[in-house]
C-alpha positions as CSV (number, residue, x, y, z in Angstrom):
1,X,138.3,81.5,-73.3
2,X,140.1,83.3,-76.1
3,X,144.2,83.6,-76.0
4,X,145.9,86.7,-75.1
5,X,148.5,87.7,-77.8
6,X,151.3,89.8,-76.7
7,X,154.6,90.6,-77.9
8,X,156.7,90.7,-74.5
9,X,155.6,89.5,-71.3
10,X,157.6,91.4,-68.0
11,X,159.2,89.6,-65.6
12,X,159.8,90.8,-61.9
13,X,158.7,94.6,-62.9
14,X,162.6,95.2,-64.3
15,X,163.0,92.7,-67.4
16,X,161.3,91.2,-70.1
17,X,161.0,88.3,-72.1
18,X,160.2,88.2,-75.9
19,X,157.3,86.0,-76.9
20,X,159.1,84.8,-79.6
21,X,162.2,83.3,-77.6
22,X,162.9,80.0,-76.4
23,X,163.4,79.9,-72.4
24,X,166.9,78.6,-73.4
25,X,169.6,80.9,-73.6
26,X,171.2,79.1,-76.3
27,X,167.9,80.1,-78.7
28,X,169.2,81.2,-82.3
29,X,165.9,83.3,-82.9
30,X,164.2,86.1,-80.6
31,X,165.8,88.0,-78.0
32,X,164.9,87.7,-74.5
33,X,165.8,89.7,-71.3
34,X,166.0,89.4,-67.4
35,X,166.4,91.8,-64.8
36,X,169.6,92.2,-62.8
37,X,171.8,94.2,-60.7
38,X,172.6,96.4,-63.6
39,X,169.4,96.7,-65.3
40,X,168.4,94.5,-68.9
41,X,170.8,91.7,-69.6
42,X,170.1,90.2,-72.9
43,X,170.2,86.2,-72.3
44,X,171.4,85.6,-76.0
45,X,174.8,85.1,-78.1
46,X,175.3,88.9,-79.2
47,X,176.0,88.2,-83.2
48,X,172.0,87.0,-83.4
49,X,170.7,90.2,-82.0
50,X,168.9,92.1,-84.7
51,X,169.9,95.4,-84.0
52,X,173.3,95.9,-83.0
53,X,175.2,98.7,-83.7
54,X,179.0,98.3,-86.4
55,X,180.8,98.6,-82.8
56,X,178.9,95.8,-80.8
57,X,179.2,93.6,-84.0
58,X,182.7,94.3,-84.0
59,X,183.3,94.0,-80.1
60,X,181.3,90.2,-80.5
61,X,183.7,89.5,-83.0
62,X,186.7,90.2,-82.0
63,X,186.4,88.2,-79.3
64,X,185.1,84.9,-80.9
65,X,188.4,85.9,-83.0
66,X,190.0,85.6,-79.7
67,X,188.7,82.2,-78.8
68,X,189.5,80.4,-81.5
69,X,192.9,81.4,-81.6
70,X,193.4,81.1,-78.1
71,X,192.5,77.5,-78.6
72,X,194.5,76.6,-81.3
73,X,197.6,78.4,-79.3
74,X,196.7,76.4,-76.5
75,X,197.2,73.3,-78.3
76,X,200.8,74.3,-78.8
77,X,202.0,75.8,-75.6
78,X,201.1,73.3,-73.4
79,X,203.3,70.3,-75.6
80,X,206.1,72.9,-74.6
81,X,206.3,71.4,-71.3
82,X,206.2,72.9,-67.8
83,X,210.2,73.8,-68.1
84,X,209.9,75.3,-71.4
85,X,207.3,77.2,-70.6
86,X,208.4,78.9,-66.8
87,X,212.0,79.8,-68.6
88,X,209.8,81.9,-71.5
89,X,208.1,83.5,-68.5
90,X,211.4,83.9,-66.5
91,X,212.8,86.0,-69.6
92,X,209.8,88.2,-70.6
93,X,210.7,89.3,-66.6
94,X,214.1,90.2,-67.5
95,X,213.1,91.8,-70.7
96,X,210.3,93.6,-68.3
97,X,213.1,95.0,-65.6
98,X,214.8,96.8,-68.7
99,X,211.6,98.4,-70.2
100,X,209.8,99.7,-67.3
101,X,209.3,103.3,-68.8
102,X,208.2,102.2,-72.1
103,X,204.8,102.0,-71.3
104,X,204.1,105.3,-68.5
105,X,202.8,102.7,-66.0
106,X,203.8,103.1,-62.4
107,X,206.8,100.9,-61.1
108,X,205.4,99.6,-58.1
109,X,203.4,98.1,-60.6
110,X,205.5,96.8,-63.1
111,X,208.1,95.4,-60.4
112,X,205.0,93.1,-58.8
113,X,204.5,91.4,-62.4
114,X,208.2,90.7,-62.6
115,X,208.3,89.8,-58.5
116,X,205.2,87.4,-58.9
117,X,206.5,85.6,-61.9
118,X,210.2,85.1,-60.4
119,X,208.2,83.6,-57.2
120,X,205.8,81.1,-59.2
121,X,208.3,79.7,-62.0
122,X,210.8,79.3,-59.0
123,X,209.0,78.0,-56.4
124,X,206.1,75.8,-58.0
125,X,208.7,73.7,-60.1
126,X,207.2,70.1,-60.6
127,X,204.9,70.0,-57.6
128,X,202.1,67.6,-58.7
129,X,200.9,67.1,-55.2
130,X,197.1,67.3,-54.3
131,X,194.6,66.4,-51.5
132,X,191.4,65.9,-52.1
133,X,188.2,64.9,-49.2
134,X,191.4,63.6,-47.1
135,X,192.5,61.4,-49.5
136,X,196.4,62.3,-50.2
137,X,196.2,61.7,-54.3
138,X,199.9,62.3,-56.4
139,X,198.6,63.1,-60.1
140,X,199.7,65.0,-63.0
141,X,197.8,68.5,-63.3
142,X,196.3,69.5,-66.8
143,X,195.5,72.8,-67.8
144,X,192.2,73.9,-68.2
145,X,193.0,75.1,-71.5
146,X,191.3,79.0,-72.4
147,X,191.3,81.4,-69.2
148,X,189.2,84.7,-69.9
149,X,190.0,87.4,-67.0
150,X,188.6,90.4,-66.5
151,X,191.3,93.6,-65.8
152,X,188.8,96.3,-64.1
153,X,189.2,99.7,-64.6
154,X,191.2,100.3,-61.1
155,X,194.7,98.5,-62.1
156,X,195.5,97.4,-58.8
157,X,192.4,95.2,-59.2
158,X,194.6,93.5,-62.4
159,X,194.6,90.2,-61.1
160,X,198.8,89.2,-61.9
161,X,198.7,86.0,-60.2
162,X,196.2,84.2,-62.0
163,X,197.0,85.1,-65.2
164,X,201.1,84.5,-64.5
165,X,200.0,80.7,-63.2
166,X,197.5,80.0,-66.0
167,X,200.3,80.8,-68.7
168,X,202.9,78.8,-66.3
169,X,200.7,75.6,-66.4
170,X,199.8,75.6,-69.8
171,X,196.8,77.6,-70.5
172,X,196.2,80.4,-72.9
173,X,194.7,83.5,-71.8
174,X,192.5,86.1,-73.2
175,X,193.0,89.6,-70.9
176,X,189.4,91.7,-71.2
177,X,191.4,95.1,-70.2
178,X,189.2,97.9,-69.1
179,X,192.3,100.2,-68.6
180,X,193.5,102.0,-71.7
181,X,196.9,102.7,-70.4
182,X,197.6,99.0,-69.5
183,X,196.7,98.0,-73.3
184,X,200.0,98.1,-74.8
185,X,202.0,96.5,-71.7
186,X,199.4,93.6,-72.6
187,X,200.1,93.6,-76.3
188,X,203.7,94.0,-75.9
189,X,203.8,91.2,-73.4
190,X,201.7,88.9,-75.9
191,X,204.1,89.9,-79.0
192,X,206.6,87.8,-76.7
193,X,204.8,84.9,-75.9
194,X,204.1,82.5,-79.1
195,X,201.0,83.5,-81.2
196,X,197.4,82.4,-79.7
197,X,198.5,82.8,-76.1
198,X,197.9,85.9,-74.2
199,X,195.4,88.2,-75.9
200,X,193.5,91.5,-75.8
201,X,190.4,92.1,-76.4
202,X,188.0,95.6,-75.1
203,X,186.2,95.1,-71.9
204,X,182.9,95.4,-72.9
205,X,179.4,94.0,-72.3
206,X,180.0,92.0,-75.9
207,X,183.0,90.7,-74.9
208,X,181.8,89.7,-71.9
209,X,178.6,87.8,-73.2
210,X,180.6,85.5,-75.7
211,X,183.0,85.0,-72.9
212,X,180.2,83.3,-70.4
213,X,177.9,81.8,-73.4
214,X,180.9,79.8,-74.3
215,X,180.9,76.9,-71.5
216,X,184.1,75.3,-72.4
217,X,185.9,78.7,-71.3
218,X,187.1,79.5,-67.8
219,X,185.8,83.3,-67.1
220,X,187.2,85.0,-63.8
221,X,186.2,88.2,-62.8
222,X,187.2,91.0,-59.9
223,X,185.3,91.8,-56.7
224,X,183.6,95.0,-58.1
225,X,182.7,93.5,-62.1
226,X,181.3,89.8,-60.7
227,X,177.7,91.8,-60.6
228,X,178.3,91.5,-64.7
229,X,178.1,88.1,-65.1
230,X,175.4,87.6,-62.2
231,X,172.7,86.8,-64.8
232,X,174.7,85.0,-67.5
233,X,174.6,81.2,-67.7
234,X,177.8,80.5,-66.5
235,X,178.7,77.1,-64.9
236,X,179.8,77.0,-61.3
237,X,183.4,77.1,-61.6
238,X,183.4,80.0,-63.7
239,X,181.9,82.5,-60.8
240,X,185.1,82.1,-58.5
241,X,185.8,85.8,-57.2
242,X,189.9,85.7,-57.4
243,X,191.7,88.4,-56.2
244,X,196.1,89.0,-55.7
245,X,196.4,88.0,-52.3
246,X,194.9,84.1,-52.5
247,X,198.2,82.0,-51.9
248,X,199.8,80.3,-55.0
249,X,198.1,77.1,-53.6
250,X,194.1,78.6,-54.4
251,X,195.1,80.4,-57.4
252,X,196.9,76.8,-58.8
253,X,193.5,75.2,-58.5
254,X,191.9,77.5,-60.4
255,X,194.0,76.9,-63.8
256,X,194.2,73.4,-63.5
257,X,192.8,69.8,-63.5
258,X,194.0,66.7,-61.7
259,X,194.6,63.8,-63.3
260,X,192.4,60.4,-61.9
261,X,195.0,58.4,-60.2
262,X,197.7,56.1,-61.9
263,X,197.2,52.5,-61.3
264,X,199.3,49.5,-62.4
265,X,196.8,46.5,-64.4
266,X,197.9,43.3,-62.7
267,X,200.7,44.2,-60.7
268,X,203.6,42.3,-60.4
269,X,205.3,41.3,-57.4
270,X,201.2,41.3,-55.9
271,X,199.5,38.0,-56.6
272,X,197.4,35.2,-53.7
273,X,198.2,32.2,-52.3
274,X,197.5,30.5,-56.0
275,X,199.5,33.2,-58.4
276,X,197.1,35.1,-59.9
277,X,197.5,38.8,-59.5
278,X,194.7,41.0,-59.1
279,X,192.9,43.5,-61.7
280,X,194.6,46.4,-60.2
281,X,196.5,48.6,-57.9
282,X,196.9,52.3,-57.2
283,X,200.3,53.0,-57.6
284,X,199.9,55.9,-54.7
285,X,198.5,55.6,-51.5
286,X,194.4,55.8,-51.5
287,X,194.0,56.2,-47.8
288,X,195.9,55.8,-44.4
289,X,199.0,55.3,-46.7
290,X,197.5,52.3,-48.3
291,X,197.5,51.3,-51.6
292,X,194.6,50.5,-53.0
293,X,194.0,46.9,-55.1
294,X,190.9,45.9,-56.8
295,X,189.8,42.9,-57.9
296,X,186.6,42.1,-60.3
297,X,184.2,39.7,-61.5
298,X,180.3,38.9,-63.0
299,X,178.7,36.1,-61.8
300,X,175.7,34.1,-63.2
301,X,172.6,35.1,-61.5
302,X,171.0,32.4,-62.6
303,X,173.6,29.4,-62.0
304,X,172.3,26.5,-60.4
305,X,174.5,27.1,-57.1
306,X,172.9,31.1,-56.8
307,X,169.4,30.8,-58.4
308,X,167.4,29.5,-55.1
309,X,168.7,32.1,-52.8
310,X,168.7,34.9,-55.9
311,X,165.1,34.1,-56.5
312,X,164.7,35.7,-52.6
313,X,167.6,38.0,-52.1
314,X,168.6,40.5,-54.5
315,X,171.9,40.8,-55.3
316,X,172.9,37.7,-53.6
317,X,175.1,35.9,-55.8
318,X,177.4,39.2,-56.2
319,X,177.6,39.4,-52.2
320,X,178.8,36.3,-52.0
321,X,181.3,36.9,-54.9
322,X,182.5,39.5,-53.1
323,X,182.9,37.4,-49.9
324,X,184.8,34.9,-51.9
325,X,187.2,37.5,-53.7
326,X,188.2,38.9,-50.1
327,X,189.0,35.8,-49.1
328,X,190.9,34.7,-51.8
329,X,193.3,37.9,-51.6
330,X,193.6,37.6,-47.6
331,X,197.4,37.5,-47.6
332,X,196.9,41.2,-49.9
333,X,194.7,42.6,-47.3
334,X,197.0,41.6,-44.3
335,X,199.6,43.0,-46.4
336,X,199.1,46.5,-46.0
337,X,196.3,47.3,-49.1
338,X,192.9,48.2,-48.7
339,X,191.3,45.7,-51.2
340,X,187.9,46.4,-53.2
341,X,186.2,43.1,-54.5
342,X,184.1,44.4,-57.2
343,X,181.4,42.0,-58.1
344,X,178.2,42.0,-60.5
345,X,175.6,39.6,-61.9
346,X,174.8,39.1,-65.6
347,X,170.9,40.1,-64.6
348,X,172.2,43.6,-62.7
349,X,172.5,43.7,-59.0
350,X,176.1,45.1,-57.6
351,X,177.5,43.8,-54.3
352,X,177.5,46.6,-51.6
353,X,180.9,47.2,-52.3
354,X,181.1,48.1,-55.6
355,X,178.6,50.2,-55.5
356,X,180.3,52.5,-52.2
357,X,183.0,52.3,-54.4
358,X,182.0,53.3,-57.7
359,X,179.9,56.8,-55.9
360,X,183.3,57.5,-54.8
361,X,184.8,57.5,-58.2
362,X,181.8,59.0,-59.3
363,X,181.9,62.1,-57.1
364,X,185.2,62.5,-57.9
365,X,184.6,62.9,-61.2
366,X,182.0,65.6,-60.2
367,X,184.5,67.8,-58.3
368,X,187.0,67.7,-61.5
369,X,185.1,67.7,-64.1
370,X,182.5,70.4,-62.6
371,X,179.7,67.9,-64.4
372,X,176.7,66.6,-62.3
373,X,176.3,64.4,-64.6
374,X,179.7,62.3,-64.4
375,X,178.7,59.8,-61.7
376,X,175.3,58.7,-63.7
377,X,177.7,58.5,-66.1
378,X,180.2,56.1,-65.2
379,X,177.4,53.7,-63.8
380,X,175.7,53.3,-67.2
381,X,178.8,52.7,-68.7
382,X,179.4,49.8,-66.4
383,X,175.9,48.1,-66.8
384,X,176.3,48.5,-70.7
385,X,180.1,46.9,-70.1
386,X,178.4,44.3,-68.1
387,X,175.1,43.7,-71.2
388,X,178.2,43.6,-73.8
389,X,179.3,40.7,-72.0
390,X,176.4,39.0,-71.7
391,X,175.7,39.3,-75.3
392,X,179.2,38.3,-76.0
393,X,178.7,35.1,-74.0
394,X,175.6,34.5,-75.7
395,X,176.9,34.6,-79.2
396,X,179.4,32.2,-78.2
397,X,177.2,29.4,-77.6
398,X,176.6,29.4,-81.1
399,X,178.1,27.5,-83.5
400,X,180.2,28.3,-86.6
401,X,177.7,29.3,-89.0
402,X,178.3,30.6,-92.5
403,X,174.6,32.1,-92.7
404,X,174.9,33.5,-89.0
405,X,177.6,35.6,-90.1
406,X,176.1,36.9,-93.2
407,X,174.4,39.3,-90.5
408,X,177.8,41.3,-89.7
409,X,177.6,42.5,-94.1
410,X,174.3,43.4,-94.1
């Protein structure tokens, strides 16, 4: 059978997809197009296209332009510090209340930018409290670091509250303003802000595409524009449809990142019957109001005391670590802590607990770091921890050797 040559094959009836292009977005050669709401969407970074017009080239670069020194303002305004930051908001709303007929906006307007950021610099001063699947969890909150918004063309669609709590908590923004009249309110509210950190770029289909093709950004988008973005790769957390009247709480959320929780290693003032303190300890409550205290170890599958039953039961010898480590910290646990013996074997197998334990952490790295990947993660990090040891212990067996060592120069 001979092959069919062709030079774009349609998909669905309403796109079509280059022969020459990768499936993957991220392709630096070809083009390649899907259908969507709107029609063609090209799946590609718009500088590689090869027929752009002077304004789309422009358009694509200006906002990479935008990016990179969002970032690098970024960087600065967050070491400001929460304060710092909230009193530089609280006086571009002064400055605001005098200048309301500089830019022939309407004051109802006007007055809700200068009301919104009086409410969130007074009222969310410090607050580092979260909750998370019922667990009550005190953290600090990071910012997520480069915010992209879309402004629609209908102003009262101008979403003020996420872009006055993404500046508040430390994260630059980049405004894609699709109203001409509200462009030099923008600028003039950027010339008051240190360089890098609220910017202006046009709202176009450009913009747009080097906004979702870069996955460390944050893109939000209105009601009526989320259609856009439908067929772009963006990541989950970047599809959020955030309007003005979410509560401060939701719209919080959405510029920031919590902080795993603060532990103390080896506690004092916590120690068993003998002395010795355990690994760890939450320094906030985990669940119920209870601290949480950890304790670990790595046992010798193959000791003489584990290696009949191990030979039968997998995973043996770390169950009845675990046993032994609950045990040991009894007067902990009767104490008022939930206590997590964490016990492995140099030859793999986790005890039951650890491994309910670790998923835990794991998915709660998923939720905050919006990465499926993170809980896969953090378990092949702990099995190569656990191989380093072994190898460790291994190497110590031998002895002092001036021609063993000659291996660590070669």
């Amino acid at each position: 059978m001979g092959k069919l040559k062709v030079s774009n094959v349609w998909i669905n009836c309403h796109g079509l997809f280059s022969a020459e292009a990768s499936m993957s977005p991220y392709k630096t050669s070809g083009n390649a197009f899907f259908g969507g709401n709107e029609g063609f969407y090209e799946y590609v970074r718009v500088k590689i296209l090869k027929h752009e017009s002077i304004l789309q080239v422009c358009n694509a670069e200006a906002m990479e332009k935008a990016i990179s020194e969002a970032k690098k303002g970024q960087a600065m305004w967050v070491k400001l510090g929460e304060f710092a930051r909230k009193k530089t908001l609280q006086a571009i709303a002064q400055i605001l209340e005098t200048k309301k007929n500089n830019w022939g906006l309407s004051e109802p307007w006007l007055n809700e930018w200068i009301t919104l950021i009086h409410d969130y610099t007074a009222d969310h001063s410090g607050k580092n409290f979260a909750e998370s699947d019922g667990f009550n969890v005190v953290s600090l909150r990071e910012p997520r670091g480069v915010i992209a918004v879309e402004t629609p063309d209908q102003m009262d669609g101008h979403n003020k509250k996420l872009i006055i709590a993404a500046l508040a908590e430390g994260n630059s923004v980049i405004v894609l303003n699709d109203v001409k009249e509200t462009t030099d309110f923008y600028l003039y509210v950027s010339g008051l802000l240190p360089k890098g950190i609220l910017l202006v770029t046009p709202h176009c289909q450009e913009s747009r595409k080097v906004a979702a093709l870069h996955k460390e950004l944050n893109v939000y988008v209105g009601e009526k524009n989320n259609n856009v973005f439908r067929s772009l790769p963006l990541k989950i957390s970047c599809k959020f449809q955030v309007a003005n009247h979410e509560n401060w709480s939701e719209v919080r959320n959405k510029v920031t990142l919590v902080k795993n929780v603060w532990f103390s290693k080896e506690p004092n003032g916590l120690s068993r019957d003998d002395g010795k303190r355990p690994d760890g300890m939450t320094l906030v409550p985990w669940i119920k109001g209870q601290p949480l205290v950890w304790d670990v170890t790595v046992v010798d599958t193959l000791a003489d005391s584990y290696v009949l039953k191990s030979s039968e039961v997998s995973g043996f010898a770390a169950e009845m670590a675990c046993k032994r480590k609950h045990s040991k910290y009894s007067s902990i646990i009767s104490s008022n802590y939930v206590f997590k013996g964490l016990a492995f074997e140099t030859l793999g197998p986790w005890c039951k607990e650890a491994i309910d334990f670790i998923n835990v952490i794991g998915n709660r790295l998923i939720a905050e770091s919006g990465d499926s990947k993170s809980k896969k993660f953090l378990f092949e990090r702990i099995s190569l921890a656990i191989q380093r040891g072994n190898a460790a212990s291994i190497r110590g067996t031998f002895p002092d050797s001036a021609i063993l060592s000659e291996i660590f120069v070669l």
